[in-house]
Structure formats: C-alpha cells, structure tokens
N, C-alpha and C positions, 0 to 999 in steps of 0.2 A: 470356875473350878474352885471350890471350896476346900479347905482341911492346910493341914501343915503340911510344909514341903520339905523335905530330904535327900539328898545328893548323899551318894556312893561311888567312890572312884573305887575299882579294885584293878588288878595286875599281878600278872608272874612275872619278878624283876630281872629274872636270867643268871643267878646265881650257885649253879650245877656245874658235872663234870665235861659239861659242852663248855661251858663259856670262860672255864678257866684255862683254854689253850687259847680263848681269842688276844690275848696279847701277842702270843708270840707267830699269829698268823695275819694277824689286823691292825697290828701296832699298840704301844702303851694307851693310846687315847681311849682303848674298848678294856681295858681295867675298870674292876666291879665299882671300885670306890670312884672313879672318873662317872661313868657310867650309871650311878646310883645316883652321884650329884644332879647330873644332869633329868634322870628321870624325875627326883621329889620336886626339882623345881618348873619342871611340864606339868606334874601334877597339880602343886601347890597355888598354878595359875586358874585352875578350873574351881577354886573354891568350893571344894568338896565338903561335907556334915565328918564325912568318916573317908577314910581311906582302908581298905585293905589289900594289903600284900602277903603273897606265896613263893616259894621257892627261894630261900634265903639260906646256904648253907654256910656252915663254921659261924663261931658264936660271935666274934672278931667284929665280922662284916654285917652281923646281927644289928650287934650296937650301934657299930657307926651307923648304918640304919636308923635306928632310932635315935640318937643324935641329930640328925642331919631332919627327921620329923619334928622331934621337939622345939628345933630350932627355928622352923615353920609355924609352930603357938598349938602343935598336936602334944595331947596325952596319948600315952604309946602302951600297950597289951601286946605281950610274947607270947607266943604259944612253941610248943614245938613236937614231933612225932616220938623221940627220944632221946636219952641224955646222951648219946654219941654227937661229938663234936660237927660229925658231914650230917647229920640230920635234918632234911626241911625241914624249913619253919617258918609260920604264918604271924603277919604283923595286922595288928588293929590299931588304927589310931584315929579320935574324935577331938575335930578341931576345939579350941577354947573361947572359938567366936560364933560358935553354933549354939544356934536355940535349942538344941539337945543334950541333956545332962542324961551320963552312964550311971544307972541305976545298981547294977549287978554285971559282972562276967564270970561264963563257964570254961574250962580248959577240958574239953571229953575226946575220944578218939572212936569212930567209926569201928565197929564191932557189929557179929549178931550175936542174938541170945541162943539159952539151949535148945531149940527149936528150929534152931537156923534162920530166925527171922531179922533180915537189919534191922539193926539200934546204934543207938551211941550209949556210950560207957565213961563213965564217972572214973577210970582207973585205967591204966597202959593194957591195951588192949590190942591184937593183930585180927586180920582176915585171912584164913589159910592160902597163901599164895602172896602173902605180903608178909614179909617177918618183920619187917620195921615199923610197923605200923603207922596210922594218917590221925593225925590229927585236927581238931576243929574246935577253932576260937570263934567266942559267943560274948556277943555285948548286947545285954537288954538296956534300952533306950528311954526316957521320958522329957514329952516338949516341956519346955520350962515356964510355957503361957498355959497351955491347953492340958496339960497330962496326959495327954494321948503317951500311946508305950508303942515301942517296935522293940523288933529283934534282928542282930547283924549276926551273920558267921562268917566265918572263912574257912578253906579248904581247899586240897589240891590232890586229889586222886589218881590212882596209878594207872599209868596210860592203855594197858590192857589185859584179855581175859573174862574170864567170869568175874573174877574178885575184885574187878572195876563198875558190873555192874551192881554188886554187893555193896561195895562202896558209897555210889550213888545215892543206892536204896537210902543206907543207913544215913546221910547226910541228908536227904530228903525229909527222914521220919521227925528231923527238926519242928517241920512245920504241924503234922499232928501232932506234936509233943504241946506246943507253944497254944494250937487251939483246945486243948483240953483247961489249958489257964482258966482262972477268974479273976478278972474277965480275959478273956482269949486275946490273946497279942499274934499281931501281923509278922512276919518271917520274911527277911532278904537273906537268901544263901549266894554267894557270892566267889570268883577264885577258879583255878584251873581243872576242869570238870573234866574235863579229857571225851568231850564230846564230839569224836571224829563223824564226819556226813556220811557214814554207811551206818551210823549206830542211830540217827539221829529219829527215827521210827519208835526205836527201844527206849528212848529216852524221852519223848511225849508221851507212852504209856506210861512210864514211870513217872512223868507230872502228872500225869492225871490222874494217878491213884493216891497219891501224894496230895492231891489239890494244891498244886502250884503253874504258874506260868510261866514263860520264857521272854526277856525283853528282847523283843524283835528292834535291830539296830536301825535308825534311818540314816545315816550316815558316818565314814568314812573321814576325819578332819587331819590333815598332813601339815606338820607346820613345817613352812617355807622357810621363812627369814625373819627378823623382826624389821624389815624394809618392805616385805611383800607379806600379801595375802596368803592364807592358809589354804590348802590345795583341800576342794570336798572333791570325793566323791560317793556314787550310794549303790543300789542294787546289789548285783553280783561282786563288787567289787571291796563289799565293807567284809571283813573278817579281821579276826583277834592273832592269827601265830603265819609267821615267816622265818624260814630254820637259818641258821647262821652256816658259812661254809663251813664250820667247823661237825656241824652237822649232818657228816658225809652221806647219809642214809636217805635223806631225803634231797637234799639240796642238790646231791649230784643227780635226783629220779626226774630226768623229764618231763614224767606224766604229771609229776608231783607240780612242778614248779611250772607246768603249762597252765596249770587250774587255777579258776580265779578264788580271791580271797576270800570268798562265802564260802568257800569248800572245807575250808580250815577255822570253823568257831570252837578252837578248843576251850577258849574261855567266856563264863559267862554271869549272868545273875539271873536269879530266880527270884519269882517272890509269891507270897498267897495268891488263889486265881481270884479272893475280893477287892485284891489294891488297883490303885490308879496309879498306871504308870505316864505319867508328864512325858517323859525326854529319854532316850537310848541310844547313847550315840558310843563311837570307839574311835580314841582318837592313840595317835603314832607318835611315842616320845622319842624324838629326832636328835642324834647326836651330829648330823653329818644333815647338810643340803638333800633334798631326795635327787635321785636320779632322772633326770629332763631329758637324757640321752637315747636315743632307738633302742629296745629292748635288744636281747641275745633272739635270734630267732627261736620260736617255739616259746620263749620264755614270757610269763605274765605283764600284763606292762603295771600292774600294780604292784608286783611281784618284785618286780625291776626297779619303780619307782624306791622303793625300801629296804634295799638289799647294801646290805654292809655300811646302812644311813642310822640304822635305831640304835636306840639305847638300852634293848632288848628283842630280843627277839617273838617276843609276846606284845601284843597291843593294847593298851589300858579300856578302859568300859567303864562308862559313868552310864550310874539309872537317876534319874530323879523322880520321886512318888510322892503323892499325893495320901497321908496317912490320917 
C-alpha cells in the first residue's frame, strides 16, 4: 500500500451540562480537569497526525485543554459556535512530530443559503431550530516529503430534528467544496455527528450525495491496566457513546442500555469515497478498571464493562488513510 499515512484521533470529551453534576454524583475523580487529563493522555498514546476534539464548554477548561495538548508537542486551533461563555467548542491540534505541516485553517459555521440549500458560512451563522449556532474548524494539511494536501474538520451537530439533518448536509458540502480546488484536495470530517441507528439509512444517502464514506470500525480496544492486556472486542459490540448516570434519560431506559454498542455510533469520521482507509478502530479512554463483574440483568455486558469506568462518556475513533 502506497501513499502517505495520516492518523486522526477525534472525541467528544464530555464537557456539558450532563457532566458537570458527575462530581457530585461520582466523586471528585470524574471532574473535567481530572478527566481531561486522563483522556489526552489515552490519546497522546496512539500517536495520532491530528487530534480533534468537541464538546468543550466555558472558555476556562478550553485552555487548560490546550494546555495539557501543547504540552503533548500539539499545536492547538480553537474554534467555537459563539462568544457565550457555555458555548461548544471544537479543538484541532496537529502533532509537531508529524510529516504534516498546516498550510491554512478555516473557522465557518454550518448554515444554508437563500435557497435553503446546506452550506457553510464564512460569518456567525444559525440553522432555524438552532439559535446558537455549529460551528466547524478546518485545517488544510500538506506532507512535508511528498506535497500531497488533505483536509481536516471538526464538528458536533445537534442531536435532533430536521435541523440536524441540515446540519449534516452543510458539514458534508465540505467535501464538494474542497473537490472543486486545483488540484482538488481529499476531506476527513470528523467529531459528534449525532448519528443515531434509526437515522443511519438517511445518513448514507447523505454520503452518497455528498461522495463520502463512513470508516466502518473493526474493533472495540478497552484498556485494562498497564499490567494487563487491553480488552478487544469487535462486531456488535464496537460503538462510540455510553450515557453517564447522570444522564437519567437514557441510562435509566432499559431498552437503551439492553442494546449493544453498535447501536449507538454517535460519533464518527467521514472521508472522500477516493481515500484509502488503512485502520478504524475506537478505543475507550478509561479512568477506572472496566467492570469484570456479572452485568445488571438485562443490562449490555459492554455496556457494563464501561459504565462509570470512562473518562467520558463518548468513545474516541482513530481513522488512519492512506493519502
């Protein structure tokens, strides 16, 4: 297999108005800053090109954010939806030991135009049914052997409605935006897509009009201990989001938490349907031993293994491509 290789880690770090009660439900140890620590340095083991991050609210815990990446040898890109203080916000950062040098970045927010067709937009932009509006950071790429160029974004769309599949569109429209270039550059969209398993029909029509693909996961990687082996597993069982108890809506739903992990790929990466996808795996950044114990009856035993153990409630996704 020929061409340049590029790793992408991306994640929703769990930095909302769920996970700001896990202290006083979970204990001090599930505080963002405890919990952040622990995540960049799960990540910072898989020696990623690019890392991207979503869901990072208050500007505070932004920083230290970036802090705690820089200090990893990442250069750091902010983005955010708007200048309100709780506003997500999407982090880019491109290692300084990667063959890849940032040529350019965009800061644009997911809009349609007068015709109501998704786009992205140069300017603070909403989609009716979202008044805060989504933003989408954009880092175009070049190898520093070859000159080959890619393109990274991030994003984290609203989790439903119409105006999520609006959303979608316009984060999509990236990819024809980028093939009209000269010469046309490849597109990884990447970040919390909010791709629930009864939408997931709607949302390969939407790649395919788009001309994009979806990395299909092949495994599930659980770190155990640094004494033991990393727990895989694959099939039904690899999924990206496990809700927090704090998450009473879902975590208290049976049906919810009877279902295996495949059911739940809220998060994902896309890429042009010309690239070569190498490797798609999603691995679980562990604050806590996984659970080895008999599940709750009824209850997932992957579901189980993870529950009140992450360091988010969202599960990270490395693609690596062949560019």
């Amino acid at each position: 297999m020929s061409g340049c290789l590029l790793r992408v880690l991306s994640q929703n770090v769990s930095c909302d108005t769920h996970s700001v009660k896990l202290t006083s439900s979970l204990g001090d140890e599930f505080s963002f800053e405890n919990r952040i620590k622990v995540t960049i340095d799960n990540l910072g083991e898989l020696k990623a090109d690019v890392i991207a991050l979503n869901e990072i609210r208050i500007k505070e815990k932004v920083e230290f954010t970036k802090q705690l990446l820089e200090a990893k040898g990442f250069s750091v890109l902010l983005f955010w939806n708007n200048e309100n203080d709780m506003s997500f916000r999407n982090i880019i950062a491109i290692s300084k030991q990667s063959k890849w040098d940032q040529t350019k970045w965009e800061h644009k927010w997911l809009s349609v135009n007068e015709q109501n067709q998704p786009c992205l937009s140069n300017v603070f932009s909403t989609i009716q049914g979202d008044q805060h509006g989504r933003c989408v950071g954009i880092v175009y790429l070049q190898h520093k052997d070859t000159k080959k160029q890619v393109c990274v974004a991030v994003s984290h769309v609203v989790p439903f409605g119409e105006v999520k599949y609006l959303q979608q569109k316009a984060l999509m429209s990236l990819n024809i935006d980028n093939h009209k270039l000269d010469p046309p550059v490849s597109t990884i969209i990447a970040g919390d897509l909010n791709r629930f398993d009864e939408d997931k029909d709607i949302f390969q029509q939407q790649m395919k009009h788009f001309k994009l693909q979806e990395l299909q996961f092949s495994k599930l990687v659980i770190k155990h201990s640094e004494s033991q082996n990393n727990l895989i597993r694959t099939n039904k069982d690899v999924g990206t989001f496990n809700p927090w108890p704090v998450d009473k809506m879902l975590y208290e739903d049976k049906s919810y938490m009877a279902k295996p992990m495949s059911y739940s790929k809220l998060d994902l990466q896309v890429c042009s349907n010309h690239m070569i996808i190498k490797q798609a795996e999603v691995h679980a950044s562990m604050l806590k031993p996984p659970n080895l114990t008999e599940p709750t009856p009824g209850v997932n035993e992957v579901r189980h293994m993870l529950d009140k153990a992450m360091s988010s409630d969202h599960l990270a996704v490395l693609g690596e491509y062949v560019i």
